[in-house]
Phi, psi and omega in degrees: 000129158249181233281337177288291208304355181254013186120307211268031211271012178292158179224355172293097182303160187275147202251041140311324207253008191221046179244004138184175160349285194293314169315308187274008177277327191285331179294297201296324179286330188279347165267018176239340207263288209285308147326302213294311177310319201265333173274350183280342192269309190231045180047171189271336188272348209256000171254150184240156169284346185299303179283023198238299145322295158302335175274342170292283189094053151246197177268170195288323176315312203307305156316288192289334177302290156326298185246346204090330225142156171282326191276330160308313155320313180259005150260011170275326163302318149326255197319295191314329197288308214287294187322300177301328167287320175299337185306306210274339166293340172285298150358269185284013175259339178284330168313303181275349178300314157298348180278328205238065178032070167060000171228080184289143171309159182297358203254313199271331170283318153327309174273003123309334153254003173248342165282009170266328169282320187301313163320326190283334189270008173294138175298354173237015159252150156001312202270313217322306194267033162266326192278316210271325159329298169279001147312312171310313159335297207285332177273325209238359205296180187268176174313315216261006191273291186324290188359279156333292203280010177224015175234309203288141123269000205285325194283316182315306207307325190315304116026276172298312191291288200309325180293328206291304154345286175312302163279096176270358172251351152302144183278153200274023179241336129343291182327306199285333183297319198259000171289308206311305193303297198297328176282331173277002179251338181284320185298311140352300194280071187248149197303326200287327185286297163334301158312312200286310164324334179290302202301307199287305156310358167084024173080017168264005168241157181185132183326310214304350213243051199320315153323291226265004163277312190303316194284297185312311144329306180289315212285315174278329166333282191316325188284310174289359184251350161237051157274000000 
C-alpha cells in the first residue's frame, strides 16, 4: 500500500517531534528500526506507513517527514545496509591483502567476501534481520533499488582486481564468470532455500551451524576458482 493510500501524505511533524535535535533522531531511528523489521518479516509490498508507525509508537506523519516517503524509506534502509556490509568487506580483504603482501591467495579473498553476510546470518547476531532484509531486496526492491543491484560494482570491483592477481593464468573473463557463479551461491542463500534444503536432506542439514556453512561455501568457491 502506499503512503498516500494510507494516509500519511501530511509532512509537518507533529510538534512533540521538533523540540530538538535528539527527538528528531530517536523518531527517525525508531522508524528506521521498526521497518527494516517489518519489511524483512512480511515483504515490502504487504507493510504500510500506518504499520510502520505503529510498530514505532510514533506519529503517522513521521515516515514522509523523515524520509519522504516510503520507497524513500526503503532506500534508505538499502543504501545504510549495503554500506555497512561492504564496509566490513573491505576491511578484511585489506586485512588479508596486508597479511600476505599484496597478494593474498584466492581462499582469502573469498573469505572476505562471503563472511560478513554469512556472520549477519547466524541466529544471535545483531545483523540477522539486516540480512533478511537485503535478501529481500534483491527479489522485491523499489526502481531504485534494482538499479543499484544491476549498475553499482563499485564494492565488486576490488574484488575482481585480487582475483584477477591472485589467477594471472586464468583468462580474466574466466575471473568475472566464476566471481558471478560464487555471487549466485552467496545470493542462493535465502531462508526460504534453506527450508527446502532441510526438507530434501531429510532434516541433516541446518543453516544454524554458521562456521561450518561458511568452510563449505570457501571449499566450493575455491575448488571453482581452481578448475
Amino acid at each position: 500500500m502506499s503512503p498516500k493510500s494510507d494516509g500519511a501524505t501530511v509532512t509537518t511533524a507533529p510538534e512533540t517531534e521538533v523540540e530538538g535535535v535528539d527527538n528528531e533522531a530517536v523518531t527517525k531511528n525508531l522508524v528506521f528500526v521498526a521497518a527494516e523489521r517489518l519489511f524483512a518479516l512480511h515483504g515490502f509490498q504487504n507493510v504500510s506507513v500506518r504499520d510502520i508507525t505503529a510498530a514505532a509508537g510514533v506519529n503517522l506523519a513521521s515516515v514522509n517527514y523523515h524520509f519522504g516517503s516510503k520507497d524513500a524509506l526503503l532506500y534508505e534502509i538499502f543504501r545504510r545496509r549495503t554500506v555497512e556490509l561492504n564496509r566490513e568487506r573491505a576491511k578484511k580483504l585489506h586485512e588479508a591483502i596486508d597479511r600476505h603482501a599484496g597478494n593474498p591467495p584466492v581462499r582469502e579473498i573469498l573469505a572476505a567476501l562471503l563472511t560478513p553476510p554469512l556472520k549477519w546470518l547466524a541466529p544471535d547476531h545483531e545483523r540477522r534481520i539486516s540480512l533478511q532484509f537485503l535478501i529481500r531486496a534483491r527479489s522485491e526492491g523499489t526502481d531504485e533499488i534494482r538499479k543499484v543491484l544491476q549498475t553499482d560494482v563499485t564494492h565488486l570491483r576490488r574484488f575482481s582486481d585480487a582475483l584477477l592477481k591472485a589467477r594471472p593464468d586464468l583468462p580474466s573473463e574466466e575471473i568475472y564468470w566464476r566471481l558471478h557463479f560464487t555471487l549466485g551461491m552467496l545470493h542462493n542463500n535465502r531462508f526460504a532455500e534453506f527450508d527446502r534444503l532441510n526438507v530434501l536432506s531429510e532434516g541433516t542439514t541446518s543453516e544454524a551451524d554458521v562456521e561450518a556453512l561458511l568452510g563449505r561455501m570457501l571449499a566450493f568457491a575455491e575448488a571453482g576458482f581452481s578448475a
